[in-house]
C-alpha positions, 0 to 999 in steps of 0.5 A, spaced: 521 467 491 519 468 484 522 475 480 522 477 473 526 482 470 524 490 467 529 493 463 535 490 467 532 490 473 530 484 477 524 485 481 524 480 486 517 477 490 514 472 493 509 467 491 504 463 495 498 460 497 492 459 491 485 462 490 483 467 487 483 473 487 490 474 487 491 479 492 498 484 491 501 485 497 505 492 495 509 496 500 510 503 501 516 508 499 522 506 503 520 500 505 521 493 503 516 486 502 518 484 510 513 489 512 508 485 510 512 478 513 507 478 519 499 479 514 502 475 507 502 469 510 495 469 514 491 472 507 495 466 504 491 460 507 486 464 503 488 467 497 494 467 492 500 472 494 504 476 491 508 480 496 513 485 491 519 488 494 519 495 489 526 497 485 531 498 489 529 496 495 529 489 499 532 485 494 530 489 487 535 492 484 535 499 481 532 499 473 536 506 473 539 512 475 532 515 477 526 512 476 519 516 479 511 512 481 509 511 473 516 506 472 513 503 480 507 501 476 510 499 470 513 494 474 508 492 479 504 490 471 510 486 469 510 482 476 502 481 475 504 479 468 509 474 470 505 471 475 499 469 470 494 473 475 487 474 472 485 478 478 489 482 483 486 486 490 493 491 491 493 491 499 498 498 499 501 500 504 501 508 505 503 512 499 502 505 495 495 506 495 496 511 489 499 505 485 494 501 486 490 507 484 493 507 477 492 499 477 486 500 476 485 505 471 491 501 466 488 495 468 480 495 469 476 489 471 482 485 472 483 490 479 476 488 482 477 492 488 481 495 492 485 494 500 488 501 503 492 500 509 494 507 514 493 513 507 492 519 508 486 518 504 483 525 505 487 532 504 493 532 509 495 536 513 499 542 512 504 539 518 505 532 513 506 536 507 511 540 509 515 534 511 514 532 505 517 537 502 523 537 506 525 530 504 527 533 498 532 539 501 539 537 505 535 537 511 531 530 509 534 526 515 531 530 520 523 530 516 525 522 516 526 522 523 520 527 525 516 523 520 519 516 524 517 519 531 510 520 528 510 514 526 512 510 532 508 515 538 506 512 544 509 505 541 512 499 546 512 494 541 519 493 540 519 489 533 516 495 531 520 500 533 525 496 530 523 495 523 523 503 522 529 504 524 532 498 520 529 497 514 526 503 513 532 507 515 537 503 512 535 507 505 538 513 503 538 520 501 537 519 494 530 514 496 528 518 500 528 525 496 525 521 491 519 519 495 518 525 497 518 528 490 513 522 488 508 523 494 509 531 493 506 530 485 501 525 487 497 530 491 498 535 487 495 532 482 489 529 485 488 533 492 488 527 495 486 520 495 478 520 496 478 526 491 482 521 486 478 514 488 471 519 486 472 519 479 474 512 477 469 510 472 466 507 475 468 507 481 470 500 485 470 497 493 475 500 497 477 498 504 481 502 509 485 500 514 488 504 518 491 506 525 493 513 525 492 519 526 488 517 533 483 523 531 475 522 531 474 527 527 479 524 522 474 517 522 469 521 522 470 525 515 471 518 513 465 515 515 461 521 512 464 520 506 463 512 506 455 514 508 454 517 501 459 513 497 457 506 499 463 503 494 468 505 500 468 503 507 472 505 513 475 500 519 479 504 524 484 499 528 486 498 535 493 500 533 498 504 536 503 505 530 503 507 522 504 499 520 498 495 524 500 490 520 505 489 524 501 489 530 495 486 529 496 482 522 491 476 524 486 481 525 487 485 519 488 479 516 480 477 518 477 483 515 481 483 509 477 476 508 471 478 510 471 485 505 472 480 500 467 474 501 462 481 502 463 483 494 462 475 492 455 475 496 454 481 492 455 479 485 462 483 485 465 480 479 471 477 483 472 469 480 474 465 486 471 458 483 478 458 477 483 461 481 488 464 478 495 459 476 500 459 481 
């Protein structure tokens, strides 16, 4: 375990594997770094990984009273800096991807290309939204449980249902009123995440990776869009839950691998022959 230190807080991540690109393993709001514990380790005996726990979750600890998504990326930039990564391919996990996003704007050809995992890249839908909104009243227990419920339809697999329930429900009020706040701004900002990944100039590769919803009208507004914006491509997974990294972490492992081998047999600028330090 590696950490560096942000304005009195300690950011806590781990570090393994070699070869570049480095990827950035970074979970969403209310989750620790042990979702990713089951596809880090396939991705490492390829790849450098950096795994972050985020401020004041896991083992990071708080940089203050109140913090919002432009102090998330701040850290997230004083872990790559610390790391001595050259490149990074953020691996977000849901509403993460909008940190990724921002990545890429601060730090250019440094972010080569994008891993998106289970967003709601598209516009969201009014029932989503509105849970969102009510994280952020004295009801948010309730959002949270819908959203868990969502999150877990037609879910056998135990470790699953018990890493919602632990970890992501181990956060309280404040955490979850805050990431309600943040994913609120985000989409009013922007519409939504393909809407925001179109005027990156110039825009980079992009892979989703997603589970939910279980909509074939859902898939295929992606693929349409994937068909007139070659730069994003779009993998639907056999999984049931909103975490399919939970489920299936070889496989996503595997296309991860192959996304970026793609982009080096293209030319993408990605520098696999000088790794980046460890």
């Amino acid at each position: 375990m590696a950490e560096t230190r942000v304005g009195g807080a300690r950011i806590r991540y781990d570090d393994v594997g070699q070869g570049g690109p480095t990827l950035l393993f970074i979970p969403g709001w209310c989750t620790s770094r042990s979702v990713f514990r089951k596809l880090a380790p396939w991705c490492s005996t390829l790849h450098r990984t950096l795994v972050v726990d985020l401020p004041g979750h896991g083992e990071s600890s708080l940089p203050g009273m109140d913090f919002d998504s432009a102090s998330v990326v701040d850290i997230l930039r004083s872990v790559i800096d610390a790391s001595g990564a050259r490149q990074v391919v953020p691996v977000a996990l849901s509403h993460a991807g909008w940190w990724a996003l921002e990545l890429r704007r601060q730090l250019g050809r440094r972010v080569p290309a994008l891993v998106l995992l289970d967003w709601l890249v598209l516009e969201p839908p009014p029932a989503f939204l509105q849970a969102v909104r009510a994280l952020q009243t004295p009801q948010w227990r309730q959002a949270r449980d819908g959203l868990f419920s969502l999150w877990l339809q037609g879910v056998g697999a135990p470790d699953v249902i018990r890493f919602v329930h632990e970890d992501m429900g181990s956060f309280g009020e404040d955490m979850w009123k805050r990431a309600g706040r943040e994913v609120s701004r985000a989409y009013a900002q922007y519409g939504s995440p393909l809407r925001a990944l179109s005027a990156l100039s110039p825009t980079l590769p992009t892979l989703h990776l997603y589970a939910q919803p279980e909509d074939s009208a859902w898939l295929e507004a992606q693929r349409s869009f994937a068909s007139s914006n070659p730069w994003f491509q779009v993998q639907k997974l056999p999984a049931r839950s909103h975490f399919p990294l939970l489920e299936l972490p070889e496989e996503m492992a595997a296309r991860i691998g192959r996304f970026i081998d793609s982009l080096v047999e293209v030319g993408n600028p990605l520098d696999r022959l000088a790794p980046s330090p460890s």
